[in-house]
C-alpha positions as a Markdown table, in Angstrom:
| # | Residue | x | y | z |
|---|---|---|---|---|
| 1 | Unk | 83.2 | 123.1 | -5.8 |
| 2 | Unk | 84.4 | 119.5 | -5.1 |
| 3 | Unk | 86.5 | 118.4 | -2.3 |
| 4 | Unk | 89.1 | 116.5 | -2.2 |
| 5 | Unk | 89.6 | 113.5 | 0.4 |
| 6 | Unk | 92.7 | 114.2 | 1.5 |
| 7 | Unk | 93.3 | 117.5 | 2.8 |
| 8 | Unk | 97.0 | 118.4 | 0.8 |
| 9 | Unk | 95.0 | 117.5 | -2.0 |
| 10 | Unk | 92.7 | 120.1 | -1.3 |
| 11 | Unk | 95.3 | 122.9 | -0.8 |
| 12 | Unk | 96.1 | 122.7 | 2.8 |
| 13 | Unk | 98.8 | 123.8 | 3.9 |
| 14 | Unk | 101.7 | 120.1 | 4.7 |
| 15 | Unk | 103.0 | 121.6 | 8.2 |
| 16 | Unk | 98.8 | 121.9 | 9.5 |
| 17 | Unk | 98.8 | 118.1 | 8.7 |
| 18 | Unk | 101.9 | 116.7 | 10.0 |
| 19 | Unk | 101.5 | 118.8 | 13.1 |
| 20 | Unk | 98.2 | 117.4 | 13.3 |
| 21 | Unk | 99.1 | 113.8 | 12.7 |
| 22 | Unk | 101.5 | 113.7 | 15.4 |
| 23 | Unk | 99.4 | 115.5 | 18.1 |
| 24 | Unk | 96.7 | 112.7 | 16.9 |
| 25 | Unk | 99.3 | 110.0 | 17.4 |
| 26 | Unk | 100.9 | 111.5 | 20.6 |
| 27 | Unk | 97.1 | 111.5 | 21.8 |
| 28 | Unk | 97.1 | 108.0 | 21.2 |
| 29 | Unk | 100.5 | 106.9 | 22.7 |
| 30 | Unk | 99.2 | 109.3 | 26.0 |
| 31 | Unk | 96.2 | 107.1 | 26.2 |
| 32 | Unk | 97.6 | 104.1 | 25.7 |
| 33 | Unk | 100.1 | 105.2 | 28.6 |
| 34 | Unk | 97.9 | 106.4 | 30.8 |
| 35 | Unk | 95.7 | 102.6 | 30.7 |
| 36 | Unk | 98.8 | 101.1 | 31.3 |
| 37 | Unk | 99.5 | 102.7 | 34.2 |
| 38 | Unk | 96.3 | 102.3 | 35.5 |
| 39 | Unk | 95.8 | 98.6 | 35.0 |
| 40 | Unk | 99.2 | 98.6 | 36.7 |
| 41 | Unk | 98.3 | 100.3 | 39.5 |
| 42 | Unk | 94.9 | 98.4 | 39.7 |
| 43 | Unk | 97.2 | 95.3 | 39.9 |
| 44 | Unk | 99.0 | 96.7 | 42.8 |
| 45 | Unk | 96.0 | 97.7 | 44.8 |
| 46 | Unk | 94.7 | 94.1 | 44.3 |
| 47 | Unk | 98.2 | 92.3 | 45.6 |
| 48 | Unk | 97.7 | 95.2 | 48.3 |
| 49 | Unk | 94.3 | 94.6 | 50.0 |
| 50 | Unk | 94.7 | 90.9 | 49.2 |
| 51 | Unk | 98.1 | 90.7 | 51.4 |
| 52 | Unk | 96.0 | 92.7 | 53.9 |
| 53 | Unk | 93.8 | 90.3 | 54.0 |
| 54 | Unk | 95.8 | 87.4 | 54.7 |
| 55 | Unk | 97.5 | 89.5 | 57.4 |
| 56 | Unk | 94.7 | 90.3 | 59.1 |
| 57 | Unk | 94.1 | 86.1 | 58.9 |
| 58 | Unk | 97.7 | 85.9 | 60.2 |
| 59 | Unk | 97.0 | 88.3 | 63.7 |
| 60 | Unk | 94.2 | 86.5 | 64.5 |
| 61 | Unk | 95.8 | 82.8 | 64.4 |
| 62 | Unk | 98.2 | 84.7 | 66.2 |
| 63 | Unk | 96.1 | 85.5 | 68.3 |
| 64 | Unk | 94.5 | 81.8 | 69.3 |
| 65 | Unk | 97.8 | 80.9 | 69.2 |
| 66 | Unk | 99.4 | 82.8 | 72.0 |
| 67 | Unk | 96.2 | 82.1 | 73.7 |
| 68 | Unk | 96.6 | 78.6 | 73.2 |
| 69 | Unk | 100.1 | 78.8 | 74.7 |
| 70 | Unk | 99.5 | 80.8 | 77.5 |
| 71 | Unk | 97.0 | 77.9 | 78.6 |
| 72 | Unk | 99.4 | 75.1 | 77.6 |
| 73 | Unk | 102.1 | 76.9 | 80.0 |
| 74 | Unk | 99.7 | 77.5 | 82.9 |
| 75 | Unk | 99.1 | 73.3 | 83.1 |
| 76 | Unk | 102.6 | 72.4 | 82.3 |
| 77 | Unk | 103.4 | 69.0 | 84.3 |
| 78 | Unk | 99.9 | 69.1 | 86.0 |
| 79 | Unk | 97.1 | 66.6 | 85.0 |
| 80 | Unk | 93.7 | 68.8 | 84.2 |
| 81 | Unk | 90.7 | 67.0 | 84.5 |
| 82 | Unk | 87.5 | 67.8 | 82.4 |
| 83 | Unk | 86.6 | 71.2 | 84.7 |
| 84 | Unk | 90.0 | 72.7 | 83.2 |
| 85 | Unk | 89.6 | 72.2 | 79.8 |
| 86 | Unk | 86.1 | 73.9 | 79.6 |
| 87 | Unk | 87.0 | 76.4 | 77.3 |
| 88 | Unk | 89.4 | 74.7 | 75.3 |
| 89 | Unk | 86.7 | 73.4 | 72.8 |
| 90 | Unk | 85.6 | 77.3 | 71.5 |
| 91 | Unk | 89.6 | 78.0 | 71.1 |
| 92 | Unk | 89.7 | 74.7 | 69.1 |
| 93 | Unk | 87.0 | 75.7 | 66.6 |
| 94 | Unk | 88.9 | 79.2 | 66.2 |
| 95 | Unk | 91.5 | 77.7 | 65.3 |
| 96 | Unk | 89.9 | 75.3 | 62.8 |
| 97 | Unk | 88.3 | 78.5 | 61.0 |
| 98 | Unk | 91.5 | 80.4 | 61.0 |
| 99 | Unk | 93.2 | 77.1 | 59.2 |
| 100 | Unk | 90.3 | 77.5 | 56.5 |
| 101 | Unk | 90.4 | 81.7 | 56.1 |
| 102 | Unk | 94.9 | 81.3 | 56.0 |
| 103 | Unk | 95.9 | 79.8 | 52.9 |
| 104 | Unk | 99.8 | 80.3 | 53.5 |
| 105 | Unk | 99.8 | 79.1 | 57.3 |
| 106 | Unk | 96.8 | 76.2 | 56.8 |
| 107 | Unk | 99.1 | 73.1 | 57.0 |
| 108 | Unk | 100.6 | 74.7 | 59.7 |
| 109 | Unk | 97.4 | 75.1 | 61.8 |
| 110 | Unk | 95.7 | 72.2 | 60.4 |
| 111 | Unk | 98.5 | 70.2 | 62.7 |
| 112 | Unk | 97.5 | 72.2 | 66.0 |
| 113 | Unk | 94.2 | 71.1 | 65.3 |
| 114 | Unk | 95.0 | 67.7 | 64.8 |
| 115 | Unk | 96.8 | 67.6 | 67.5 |
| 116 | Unk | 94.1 | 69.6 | 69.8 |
| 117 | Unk | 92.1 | 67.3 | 69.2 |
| 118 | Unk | 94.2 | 64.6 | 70.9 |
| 119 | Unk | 94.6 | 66.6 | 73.7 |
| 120 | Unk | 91.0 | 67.3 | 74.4 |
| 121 | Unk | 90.9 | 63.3 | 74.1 |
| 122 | Unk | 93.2 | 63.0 | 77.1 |
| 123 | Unk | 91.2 | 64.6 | 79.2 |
| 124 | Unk | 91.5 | 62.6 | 82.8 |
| 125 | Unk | 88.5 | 61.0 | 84.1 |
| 126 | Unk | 86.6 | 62.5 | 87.0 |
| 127 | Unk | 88.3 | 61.5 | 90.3 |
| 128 | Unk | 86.9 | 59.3 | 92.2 |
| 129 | Unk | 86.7 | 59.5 | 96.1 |
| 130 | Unk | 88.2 | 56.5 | 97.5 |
| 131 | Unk | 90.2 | 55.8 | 101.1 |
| 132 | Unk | 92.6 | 53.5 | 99.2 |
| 133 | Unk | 93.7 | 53.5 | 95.7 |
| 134 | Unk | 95.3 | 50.1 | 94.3 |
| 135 | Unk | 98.2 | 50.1 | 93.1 |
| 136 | Unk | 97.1 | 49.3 | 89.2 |
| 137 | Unk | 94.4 | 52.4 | 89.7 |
| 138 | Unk | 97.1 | 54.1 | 90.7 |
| 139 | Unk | 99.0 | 53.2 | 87.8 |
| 140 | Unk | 96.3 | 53.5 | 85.4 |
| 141 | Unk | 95.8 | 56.9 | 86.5 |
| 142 | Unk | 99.6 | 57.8 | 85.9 |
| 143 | Unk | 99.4 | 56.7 | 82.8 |
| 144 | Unk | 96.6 | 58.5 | 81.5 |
| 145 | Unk | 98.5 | 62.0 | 83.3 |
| 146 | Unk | 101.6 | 61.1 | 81.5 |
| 147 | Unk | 99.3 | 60.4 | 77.8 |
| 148 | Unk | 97.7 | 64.0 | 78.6 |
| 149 | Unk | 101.3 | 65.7 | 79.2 |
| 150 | Unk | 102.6 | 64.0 | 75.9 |
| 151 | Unk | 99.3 | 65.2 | 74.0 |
| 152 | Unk | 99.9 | 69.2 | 75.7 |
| 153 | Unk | 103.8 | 68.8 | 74.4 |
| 154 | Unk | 103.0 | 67.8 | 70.8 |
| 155 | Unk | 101.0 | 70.3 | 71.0 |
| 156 | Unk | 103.0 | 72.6 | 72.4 |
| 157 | Unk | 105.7 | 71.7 | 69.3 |
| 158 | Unk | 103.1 | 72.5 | 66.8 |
| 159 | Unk | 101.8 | 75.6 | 68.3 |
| 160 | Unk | 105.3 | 76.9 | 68.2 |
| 161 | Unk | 106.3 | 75.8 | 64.8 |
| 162 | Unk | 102.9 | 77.4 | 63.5 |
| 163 | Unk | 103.8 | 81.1 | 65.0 |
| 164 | Unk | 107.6 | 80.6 | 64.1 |
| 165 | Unk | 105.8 | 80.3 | 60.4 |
| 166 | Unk | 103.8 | 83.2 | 60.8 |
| 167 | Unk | 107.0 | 85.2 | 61.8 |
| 168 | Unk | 108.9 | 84.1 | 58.9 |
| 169 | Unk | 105.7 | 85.2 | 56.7 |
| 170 | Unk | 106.0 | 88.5 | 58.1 |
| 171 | Unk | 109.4 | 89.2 | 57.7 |
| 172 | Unk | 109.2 | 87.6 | 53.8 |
| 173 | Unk | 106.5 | 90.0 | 53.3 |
């Protein structure tokens, strides 16, 4: 007995093969469906955990922000000599690798660093114990408190344009 290649031509009944056909076909647009949908919703888990990510970056310059703040507000109007800004350096570097780790906020905090930077330069030299100060120490020495409380309000500015950023993030997202 010979067979046929095709199966009407073998004697099979038309309605088997169409019905076959389209389950075939329906099989096919299911799959092709179903990977859709899944690279889709690959796509969103991606966007997801990657907005996660630059949130949790976002709390912790938060974070070394506020703290920042708080210390800028506790020495408002008050020269700090080199004793006071002791831990100001570790908060500095914090801040540095926050600026590297938050892409959307990094010119943001790349300013407070800058600008840290020139406030840990003002730093006041260590007083000296004297019965009399001249009057051009005495004026030196005002000058380089006044320099310090200009570097604490620049920074101050920056600091508060960096978190009103990070508040406008949040709210975009």
């Amino acid at each position: 007995m010979m067979f046929s290649s095709t199966p009407l031509a073998s004697g099979a009944d038309p309605g088997s093969v169409i019905v076959g056909l389209l389950s075939g076909l329906a099989g096919i647009v299911f799959a092709t469906l179903t990977l859709r949908h899944h690279r889709q919703v690959w796509a969103w888990t991606r966007r997801l955990r990657a907005s996660d990510d630059v949130g949790k970056d976002l709390d912790d310059a938060l974070t070394y922000l506020r703290e920042l703040a708080e210390h800028l507000s506790e020495r408002a109007q008050k020269p700090c000599r080199e004793a006071e800004f002791a831990p100001l350096p570790r908060l500095r570097h914090l801040l540095d690798d926050a600026a590297d780790d938050a892409e959307p906020i990094r010119p943001e905090l790349r300013t407070v660093v800058e600008r840290f930077d020139r406030y840990l330069a003002a730093v006041l030299p260590p007083a000296t114990i004297a019965a009399r100060v001249t009057a051009t120490e005495h004026a030196t020495q005002l000058a380089a408190a006044m320099r310090q409380e200009q570097a604490r309000i620049d920074l101050k500015g920056a600091v508060s344009t960096a978190q009103q950023r990070i508040r406008a993030l949040r709210r975009a997202a």
